[in-house]
N, C-alpha and C positions, 0 to 999 in steps of 0.2 A: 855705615855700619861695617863690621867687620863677619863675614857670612863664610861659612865652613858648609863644603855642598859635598856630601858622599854619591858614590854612584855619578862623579863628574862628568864621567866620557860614554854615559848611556845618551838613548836618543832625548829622552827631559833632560836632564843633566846636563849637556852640553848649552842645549838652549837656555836653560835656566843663567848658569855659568854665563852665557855672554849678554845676556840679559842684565844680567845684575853688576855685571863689568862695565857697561854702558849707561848705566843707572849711576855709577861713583860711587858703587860701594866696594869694598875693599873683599877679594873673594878668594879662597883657596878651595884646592877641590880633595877628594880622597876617591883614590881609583886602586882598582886591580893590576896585577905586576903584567898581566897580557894586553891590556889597554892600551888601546891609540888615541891622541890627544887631537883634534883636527884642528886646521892651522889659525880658527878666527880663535881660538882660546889657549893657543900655544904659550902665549904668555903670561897665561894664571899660573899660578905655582900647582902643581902636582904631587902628593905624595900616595909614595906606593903604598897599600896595606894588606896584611897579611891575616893568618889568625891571632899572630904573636900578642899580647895583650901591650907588653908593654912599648912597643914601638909604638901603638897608637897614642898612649897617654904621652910618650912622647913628642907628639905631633900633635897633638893636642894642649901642651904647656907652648909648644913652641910660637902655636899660633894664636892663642886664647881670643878664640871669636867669641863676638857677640850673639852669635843664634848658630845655630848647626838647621840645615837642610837635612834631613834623610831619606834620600832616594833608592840607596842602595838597598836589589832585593834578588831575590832570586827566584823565578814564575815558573813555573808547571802548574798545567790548568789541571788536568788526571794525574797524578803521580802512579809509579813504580814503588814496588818498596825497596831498589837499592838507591830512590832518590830520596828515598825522606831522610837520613844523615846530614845531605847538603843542605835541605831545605829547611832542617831546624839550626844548621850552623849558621848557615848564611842569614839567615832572617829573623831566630831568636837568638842565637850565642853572638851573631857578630854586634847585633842590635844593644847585649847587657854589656858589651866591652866598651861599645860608643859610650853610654849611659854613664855608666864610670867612669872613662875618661873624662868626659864633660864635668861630671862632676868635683872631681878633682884639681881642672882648671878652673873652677869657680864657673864654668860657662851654663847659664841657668834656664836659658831661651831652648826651645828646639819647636820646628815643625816638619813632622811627621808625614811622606806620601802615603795616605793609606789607600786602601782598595774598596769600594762600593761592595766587592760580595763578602768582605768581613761584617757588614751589618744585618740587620733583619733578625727572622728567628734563629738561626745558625748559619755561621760562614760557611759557604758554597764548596769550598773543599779544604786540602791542609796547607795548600798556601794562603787562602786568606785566616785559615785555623793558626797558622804562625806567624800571622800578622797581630792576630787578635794576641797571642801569647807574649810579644816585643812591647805591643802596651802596657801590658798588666807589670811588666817591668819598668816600665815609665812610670805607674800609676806607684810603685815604691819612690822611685826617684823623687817624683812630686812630694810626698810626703816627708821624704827623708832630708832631703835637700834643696829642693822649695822649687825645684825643674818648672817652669811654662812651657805649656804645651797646646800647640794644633794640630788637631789632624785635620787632613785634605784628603776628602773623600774623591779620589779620582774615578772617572767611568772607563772610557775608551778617550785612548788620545791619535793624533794623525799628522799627519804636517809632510812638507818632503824632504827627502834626503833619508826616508825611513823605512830602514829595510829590515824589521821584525818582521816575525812569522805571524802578519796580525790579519785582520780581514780582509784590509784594504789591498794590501800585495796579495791577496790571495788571489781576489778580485783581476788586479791587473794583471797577475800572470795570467791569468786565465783568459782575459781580454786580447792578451798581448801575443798568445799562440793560438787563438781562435777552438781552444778546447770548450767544452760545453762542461761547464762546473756540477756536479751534484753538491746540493744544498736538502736544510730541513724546510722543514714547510713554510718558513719563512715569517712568523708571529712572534716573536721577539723583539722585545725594542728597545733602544739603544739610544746614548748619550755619547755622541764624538765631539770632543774639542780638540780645537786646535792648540798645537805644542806653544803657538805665541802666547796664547791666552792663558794656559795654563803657567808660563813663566809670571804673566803679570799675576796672577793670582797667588802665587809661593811670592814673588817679593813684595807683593803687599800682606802675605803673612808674617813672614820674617819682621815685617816694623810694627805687628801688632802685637806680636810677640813678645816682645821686649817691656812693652807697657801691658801686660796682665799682671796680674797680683800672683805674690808668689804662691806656687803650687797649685794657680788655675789651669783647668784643662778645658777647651774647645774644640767641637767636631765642628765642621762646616766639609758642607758637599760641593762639589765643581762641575754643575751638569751644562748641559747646553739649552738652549733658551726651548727646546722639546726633544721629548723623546720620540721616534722614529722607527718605525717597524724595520724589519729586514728587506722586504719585498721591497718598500718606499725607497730606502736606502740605496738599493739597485737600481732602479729607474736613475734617481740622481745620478748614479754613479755614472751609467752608460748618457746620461744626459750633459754630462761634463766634457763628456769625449763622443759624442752621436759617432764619428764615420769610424769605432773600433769599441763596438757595446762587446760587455761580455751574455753570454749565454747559458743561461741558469736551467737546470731542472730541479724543480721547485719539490720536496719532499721524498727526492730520491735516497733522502739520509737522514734517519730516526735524530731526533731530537738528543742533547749529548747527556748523559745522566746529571739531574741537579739545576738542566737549562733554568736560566733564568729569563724569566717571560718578559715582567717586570720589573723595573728597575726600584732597589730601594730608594725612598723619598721624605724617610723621617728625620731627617737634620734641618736645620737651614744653610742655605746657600752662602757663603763666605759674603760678607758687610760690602758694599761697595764696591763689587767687582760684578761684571758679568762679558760674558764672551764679545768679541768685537768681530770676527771672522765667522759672517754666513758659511754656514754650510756649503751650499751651492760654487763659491767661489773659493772656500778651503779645497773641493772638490777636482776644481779644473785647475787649479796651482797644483796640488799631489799628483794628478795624470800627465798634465805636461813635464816634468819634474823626471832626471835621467836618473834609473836607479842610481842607488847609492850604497857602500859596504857602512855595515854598522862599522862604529869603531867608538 
């Protein structure tokens, strides 16, 4: 297949990207003009993209893939209000210009990264509230132009070489200077997959993709084989690394507005896929693992 992956040089994206390069599918990626490409996927094609509409649909005749990936998003868990601009550009304007173009190249496949807190009774805040909004723009496509569609309900993802501002480097920085972390009380629980697993699971979306009926749509969620409290989570963590635990004060910090305790679980989990990488051992690969610069 011929797979168009936005969002190519984020921490999914690149795995995904070299995943699907090694698999023999034919892959090009869509990144931003400040992006760094790292050197196992140097060789995928890159195109820069901007807000400009029509460069995309350019780059979208040029390369008429068979399914579009959309990774590309832009996260703030609490927003500001000088961030909602970006956060409705980046995630519903850049999402209707994709859409378009796609459609224009006849390209009629897409799967969707979407986010676990866009479901439930209402999405957790306005980045999953602009997630939910780049659907309902799909949900025209589908009808209009006959678009297949999966969403991939992601949880938490992890793996090395991953230097987002996510729990796990919170974790180890804090491990790694011997500072005592304030945390909430710790009753939250949590789905981590690994970045490997989650590539197998988008390219075996991408080829189901292709075979739905026009203008079907499909959620499917990508949890880990259990959910996991926070306190549990920590144990592992310092159990991956015993001679360099970190040091938790457990409910020194009020719960964040909106916590979600438990995790949504009304989908099914994507056909024939499920995690390959224990926890426990995803655990002691990301601790041994020398930081890393996003890029």
């Amino acid at each position: 297949m011929k797979i168009l992956v936005t969002g190519a040089s984020g921490f999914i994206g690149r795995h995904l990207v070299e995943h699907l390069d090694r698999a023999g599918h034919e892959v090009a990626g869509l990144v931003r003009a400040a992006s760094r490409i790292p050197t196992a996927i140097a060789h995928v094609p890159m195109h820069i993209v901007d807000a400009a509409p029509d460069a995309l649909n350019g780059i979208m005749q040029r390369e008429r893939p068979d399914c579009v990936v959309h990774l590309a998003a832009r996260y703030v868990a609490s927003h500001t209000p000088p961030e909602i601009d970006n956060l409705i550009r980046d995630n519903v304007g850049f999402t209707a210009h994709l859409l378009d173009a796609m459609a224009r190249a006849d390209c009629n496949a897409l799967v969707y990264a979407a986010s676990a807190w866009q479901y439930g009774e209402a999405p957790v805040n306005l980045y999953a509230a602009a997630k939910n909004a780049a659907l309902a723009l799909a949900d025209y496509y589908r009808s209009a132009h006959a678009l297949r569609t999966i969403e991939l309900a992601i949880y938490d993802s992890y793996g090395p070489g991953d230097s987002r501002p996510k729990l796990l480097n919170l974790l180890k920085k804090a491990a790694d200077s011997a500072d005592v972390l304030d945390m909430s009380p710790g009753e939250q629980h949590l789905h981590l997959v690994h970045v490997d697993d989650l590539a197998d699971a988008f390219t075996l979306a991408c080829e189901r993709a292709t075979g739905l009926a026009p203008g079907e749509r499909r959620c499917y969620r990508l949890p880990s084989p259990e959910a996991i409290d926070l306190r549990t989570l920590v144990e592992r963590f310092n159990a991956a690394a015993p001679d360099q635990p970190v040091r938790v004060r457990w409910g020194a910090r009020p719960y964040r507005p909106r916590e979600v305790i438990d995790p949504w679980a009304d989908a099914p989990v994507l056909p024939d896929w499920q995690p390959g990488v224990l926890l426990d051992d995803g655990l002691r690969q990301f601790r041994a693992h020398p930081d890393s610069e996003e890029v």
